[in-house]
C-alpha positions in Angstrom: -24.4 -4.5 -20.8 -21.4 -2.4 -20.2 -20.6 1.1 -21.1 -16.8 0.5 -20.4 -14.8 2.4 -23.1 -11.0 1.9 -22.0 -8.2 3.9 -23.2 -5.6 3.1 -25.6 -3.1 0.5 -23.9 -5.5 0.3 -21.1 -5.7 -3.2 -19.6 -8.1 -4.4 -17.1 -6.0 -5.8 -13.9 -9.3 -6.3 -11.6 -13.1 -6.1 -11.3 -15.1 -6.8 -8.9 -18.4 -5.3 -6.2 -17.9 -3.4 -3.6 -19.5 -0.6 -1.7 -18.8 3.1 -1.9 -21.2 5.3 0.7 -23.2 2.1 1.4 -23.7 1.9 -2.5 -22.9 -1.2 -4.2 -20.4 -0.2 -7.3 -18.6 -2.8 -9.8 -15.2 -1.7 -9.5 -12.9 -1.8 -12.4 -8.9 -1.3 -11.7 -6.8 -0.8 -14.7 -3.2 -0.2 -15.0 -3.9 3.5 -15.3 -7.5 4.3 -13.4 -10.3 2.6 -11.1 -13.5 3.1 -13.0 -16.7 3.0 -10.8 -20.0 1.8 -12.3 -23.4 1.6 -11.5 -26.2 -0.5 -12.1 -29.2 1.9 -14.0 -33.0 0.5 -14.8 -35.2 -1.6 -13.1 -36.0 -4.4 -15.9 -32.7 -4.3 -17.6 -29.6 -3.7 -15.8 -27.4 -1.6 -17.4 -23.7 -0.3 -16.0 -23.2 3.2 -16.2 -19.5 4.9 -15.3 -19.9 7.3 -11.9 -16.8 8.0 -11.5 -13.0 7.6 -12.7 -9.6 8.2 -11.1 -6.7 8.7 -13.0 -4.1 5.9 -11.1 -1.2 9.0 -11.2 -3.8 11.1 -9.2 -3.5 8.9 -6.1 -0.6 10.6 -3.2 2.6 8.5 -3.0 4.8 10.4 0.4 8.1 9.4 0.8 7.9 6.5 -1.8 4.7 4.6 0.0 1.5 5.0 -2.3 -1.0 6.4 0.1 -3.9 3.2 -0.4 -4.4 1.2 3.3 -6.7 -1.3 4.3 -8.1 -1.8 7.1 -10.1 -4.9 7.8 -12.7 -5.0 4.7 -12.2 -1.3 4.1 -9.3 0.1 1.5 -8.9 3.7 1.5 -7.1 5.5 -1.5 -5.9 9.5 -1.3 -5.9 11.4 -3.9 -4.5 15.2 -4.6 -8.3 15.7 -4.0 -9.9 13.1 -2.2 -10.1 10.2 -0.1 -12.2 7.2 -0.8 -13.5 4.0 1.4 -13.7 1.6 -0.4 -16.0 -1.5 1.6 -14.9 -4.6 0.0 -16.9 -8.3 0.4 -14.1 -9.3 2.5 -10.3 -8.9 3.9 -9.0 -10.9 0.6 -10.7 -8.7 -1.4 -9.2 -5.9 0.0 -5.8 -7.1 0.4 -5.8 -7.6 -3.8 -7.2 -4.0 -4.2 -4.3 -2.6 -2.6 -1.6 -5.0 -3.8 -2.5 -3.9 -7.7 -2.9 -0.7 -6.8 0.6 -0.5 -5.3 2.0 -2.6 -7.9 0.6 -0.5 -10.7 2.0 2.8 -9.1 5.4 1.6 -8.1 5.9 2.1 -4.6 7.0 -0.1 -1.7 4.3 -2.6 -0.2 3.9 -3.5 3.2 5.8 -6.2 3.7 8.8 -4.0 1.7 8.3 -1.2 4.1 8.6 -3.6 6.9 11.4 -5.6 5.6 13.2 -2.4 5.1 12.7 -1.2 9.2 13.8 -4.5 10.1 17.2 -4.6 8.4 18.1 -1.0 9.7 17.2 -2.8 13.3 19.2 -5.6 12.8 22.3 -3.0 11.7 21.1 -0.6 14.5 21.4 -3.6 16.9 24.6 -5.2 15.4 26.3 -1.7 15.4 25.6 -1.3 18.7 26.5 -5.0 19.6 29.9 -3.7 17.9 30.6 -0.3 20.2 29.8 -2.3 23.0 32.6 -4.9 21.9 34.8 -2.1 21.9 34.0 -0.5 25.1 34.3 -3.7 26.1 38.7 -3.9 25.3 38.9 -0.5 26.2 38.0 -1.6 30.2 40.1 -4.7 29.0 43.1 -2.4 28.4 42.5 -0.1 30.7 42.7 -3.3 33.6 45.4 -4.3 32.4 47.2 -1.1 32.6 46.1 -0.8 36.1 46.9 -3.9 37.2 50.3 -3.6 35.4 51.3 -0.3 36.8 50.0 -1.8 40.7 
């Protein structure tokens, strides 16, 4: 029923339906493309490849692989194009952009985030630190006042 030919090494990571341009598509991730396929024939269904993207050919900037969801919709740049991806629902999409990230090596999300949070915390506990100081400067400053009074 399929006409799925994968490469050498290739190993499926996900399939599933969802909706390119209002089209319903069987999506096939890999660890090295997403493979989009068709449905052909009106008696007997037969899956036909539309389209293939080379995993390498989606944009990583500054170490953050450029694939985002937003609500039921994942959206994946490439060097060429960017694609919507309308998935069944938020879980569904949440997956589709965890692999992909996973499979292309750059920092997820919650990584990103984790990463702004601890330069906050140093931000804040640096600053807590120069305020400390500032803080026996007036001490000994005071105290040279009130000594020389």
């Amino acid at each position: 029923m399929s006409s799925l030919k994968l490469l050498k090494e290739e190993k499926i990571i996900f399939q599933g339906e969802v909706k390119i341009d209002s089209k319903k598509v069987k999506l096939t991730l890999t660890n090295k493309r997403m493979i989009f396929q068709k449905f052909k024939g009106i008696f007997i269904k037969k899956l036909k490849v539309i389209d293939s993207i080379l995993l390498d050919d989606i944009n990583v900037y500054d170490n953050v692989v450029q694939v985002k969801r937003k609500k039921f919709n994942v959206i994946v740049k490439t060097s060429d194009k960017n694609i919507t991806l309308t998935c069944i629902d938020s879980n569904q999409a949440k997956k589709i952009v965890k692999e992909i990230v996973n499979l292309k090596g750059g920092l997820s999300l919650y990584e990103r985030s984790k990463i702004k949070l601890e330069k906050a915390m140093n931000f804040v506990k640096d600053a807590k630190e120069i305020i400390n100081s500032a803080y026996e400067i007036a001490e000994t400053v005071d105290k040279f006042k009130n000594h020389d009074d």
